[in-house]
N, C-alpha and C positions, 0 to 999 in steps of 0.2 A: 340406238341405230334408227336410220330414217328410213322407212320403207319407199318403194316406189310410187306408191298413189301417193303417201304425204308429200313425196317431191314435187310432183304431178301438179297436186293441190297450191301448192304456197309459190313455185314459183309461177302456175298461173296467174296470179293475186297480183303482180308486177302490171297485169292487164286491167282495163275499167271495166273493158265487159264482163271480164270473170267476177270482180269486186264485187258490182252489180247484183250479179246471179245468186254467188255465194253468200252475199253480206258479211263478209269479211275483209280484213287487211293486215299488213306486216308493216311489225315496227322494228327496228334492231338499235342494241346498244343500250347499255345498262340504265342511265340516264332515262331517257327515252320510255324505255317498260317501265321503269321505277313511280314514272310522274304517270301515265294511265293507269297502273296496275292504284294508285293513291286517287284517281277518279271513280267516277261513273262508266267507265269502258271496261266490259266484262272479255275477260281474257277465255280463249278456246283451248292455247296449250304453247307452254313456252318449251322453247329449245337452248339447252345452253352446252355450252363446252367446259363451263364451273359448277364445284359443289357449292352453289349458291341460291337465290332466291328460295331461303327456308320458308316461308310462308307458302309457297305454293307448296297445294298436295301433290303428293308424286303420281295423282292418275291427269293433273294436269300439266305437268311436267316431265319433259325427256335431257337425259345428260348426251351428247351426242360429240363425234369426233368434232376437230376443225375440217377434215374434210367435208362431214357432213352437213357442215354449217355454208361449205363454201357451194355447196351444190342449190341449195336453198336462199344463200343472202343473195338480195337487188342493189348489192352498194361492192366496189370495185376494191377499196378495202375493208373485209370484213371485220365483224367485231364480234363478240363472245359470247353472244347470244339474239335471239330472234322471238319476238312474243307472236302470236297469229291473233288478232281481237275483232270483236264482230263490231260491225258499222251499227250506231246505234240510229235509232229514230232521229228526224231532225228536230230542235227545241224553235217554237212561236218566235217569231222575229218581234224583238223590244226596240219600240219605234220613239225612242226617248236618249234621252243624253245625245251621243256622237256615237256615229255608228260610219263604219268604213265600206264603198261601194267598187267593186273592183272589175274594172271593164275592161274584158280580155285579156286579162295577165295572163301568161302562158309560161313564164319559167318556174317552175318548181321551187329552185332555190329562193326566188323572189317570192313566191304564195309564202311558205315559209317562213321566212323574215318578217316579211308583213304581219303575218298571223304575232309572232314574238314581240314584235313592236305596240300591235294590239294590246298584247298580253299585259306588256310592260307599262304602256301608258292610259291604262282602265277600262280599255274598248272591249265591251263586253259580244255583240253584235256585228259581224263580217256579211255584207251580202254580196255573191260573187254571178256576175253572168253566166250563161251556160255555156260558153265558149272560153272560160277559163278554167286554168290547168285544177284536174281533181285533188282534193283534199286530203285524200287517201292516197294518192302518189307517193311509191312509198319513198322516193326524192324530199318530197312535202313534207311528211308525217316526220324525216329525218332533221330537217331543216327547221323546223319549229319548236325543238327539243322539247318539246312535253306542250308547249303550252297548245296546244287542241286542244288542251283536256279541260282547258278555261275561256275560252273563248269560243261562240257559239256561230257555225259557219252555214248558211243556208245559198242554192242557188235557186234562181229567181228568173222568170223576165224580165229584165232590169229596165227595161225602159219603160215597162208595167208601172212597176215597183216605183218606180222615181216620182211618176206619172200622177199616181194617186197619193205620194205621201206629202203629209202638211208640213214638214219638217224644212227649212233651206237646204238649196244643193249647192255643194262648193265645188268647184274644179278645180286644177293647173292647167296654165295655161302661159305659152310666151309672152303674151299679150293682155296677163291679165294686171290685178293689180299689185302691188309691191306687200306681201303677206306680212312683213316688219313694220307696213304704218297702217295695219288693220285692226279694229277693234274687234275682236272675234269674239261668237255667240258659243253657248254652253253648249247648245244644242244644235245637233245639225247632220248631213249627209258628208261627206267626204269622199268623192270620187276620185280616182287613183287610174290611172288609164294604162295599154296597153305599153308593154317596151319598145315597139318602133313608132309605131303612129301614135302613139297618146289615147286620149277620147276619141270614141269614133263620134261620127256625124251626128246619126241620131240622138245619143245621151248628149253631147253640146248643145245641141240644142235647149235640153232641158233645164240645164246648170241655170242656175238663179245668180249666184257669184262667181265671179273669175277672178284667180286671183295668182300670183307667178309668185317664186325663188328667186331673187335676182343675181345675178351674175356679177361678182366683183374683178375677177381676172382683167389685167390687163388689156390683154388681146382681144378678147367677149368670142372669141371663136369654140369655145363648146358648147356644143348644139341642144346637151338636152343631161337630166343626170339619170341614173338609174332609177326605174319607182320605187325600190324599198328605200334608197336613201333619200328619195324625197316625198316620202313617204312619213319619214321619221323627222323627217326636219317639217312638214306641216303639224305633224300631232302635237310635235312639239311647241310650238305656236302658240294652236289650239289650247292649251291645257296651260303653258304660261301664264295665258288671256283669263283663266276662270277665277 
């Protein structure tokens, strides 16, 4: 059974202030706990509705109804259990290989994705604006199926950041140049812009290359694609090229 302060507790955690405060967050779905509980993220106490995760001791673990799951989960259909894990310290940003730059993403599902994409294509290093969507969103943390737990995410003043590193900075851009007749560098920044506007002002400015997706359609009348899908079709390039 979940008492009331526990409720209290985790479904505050759905907030950043509280994240903050508490240095913790919620992860649900078996998937999910299985790939942190196999890192570096020290678990506070799982919730489940199975006689499952044997490794956990039972003073870190409670067996709980689905109702009680349903009072606690941040996801619209729940799943069979709920880990609570503390935020850990942020790791030195490694200003080598291709590291992903992320200006104002604000969708969840898309921090997510990206983070996965990362995962998948060896980007070890994410640095995100401070005006993009948190990490620990527990939208986020869902969406990126484990890999957090490998990929190392710090926020930054990005145009700091940008400012002083020796590294090239690549952008997307409508305007820029055709990424299929590029010779692309091992090493580099990759900025990823916000979903309506793209880059804002200030960081274009910085971008050193620009460089576009080109549109084969027909018509040419789609305006722009999603950033995780384009996203995943620059890394893809990128790493092609090495």
């Amino acid at each position: 059974m979940v008492s009331k302060n526990q409720i209290k507790l985790i479904t505050s955690l759905q907030q950043k202030k509280y994240r903050n405060i508490e240095k913790l967050f919620i992860a649900e779905g078996t998937k999910v706990i299985q790939e942190l509980l196999q890192s570096n993220f020290k678990l506070q106490h799982l919730y489940t509705t199975k006689e499952d995760f044997n490794e956990i001791s039972i003073v870190e673990k409670t067996i709980i109804s689905e109702g009680d799951l349903k009072k606690i989960s941040a996801l619209s259909s729940i799943n069979t259990c709920l880990g609570v894990f503390r935020i850990p310290e942020s790791k030195i940003i490694q200003e080598e290989g291709l590291l992903v730059a992320l200006d104002d993403v604000r969708d969840p599902g898309n921090l997510g994705t990206i983070l996965r994409l990362c995962d998948w294509f060896g980007i070890t290093d994410v640095v995100c604006s401070q005006s993009t969507v948190d990490i620990f969103n527990p939208k986020v943390i869902q969406a990126t199926m484990g890999s957090i737990s490998r990929v190392n995410v710090n926020y930054v003043d990005l145009n700091s950041f940008l400012k002083n590193t020796s590294l090239p900075i690549f952008g997307t851009f409508m305007d820029g140049k055709n990424i299929y007749n590029q010779k692309l560098p091992k090493e580099g920044i990759i900025v990823m812009g916000n979903e309506a506007n793209g880059i804002t002002e200030n960081i274009e400015k910085i971008i050193s290359e620009r460089l576009s997706i080109p549109r084969f359609g027909s018509l040419q009348q789609t305006e722009s694609l999603n950033v995780a899908t384009a996203t995943a079709i620059v890394l893809s390039e990128f790493k092609r090229n090495c």
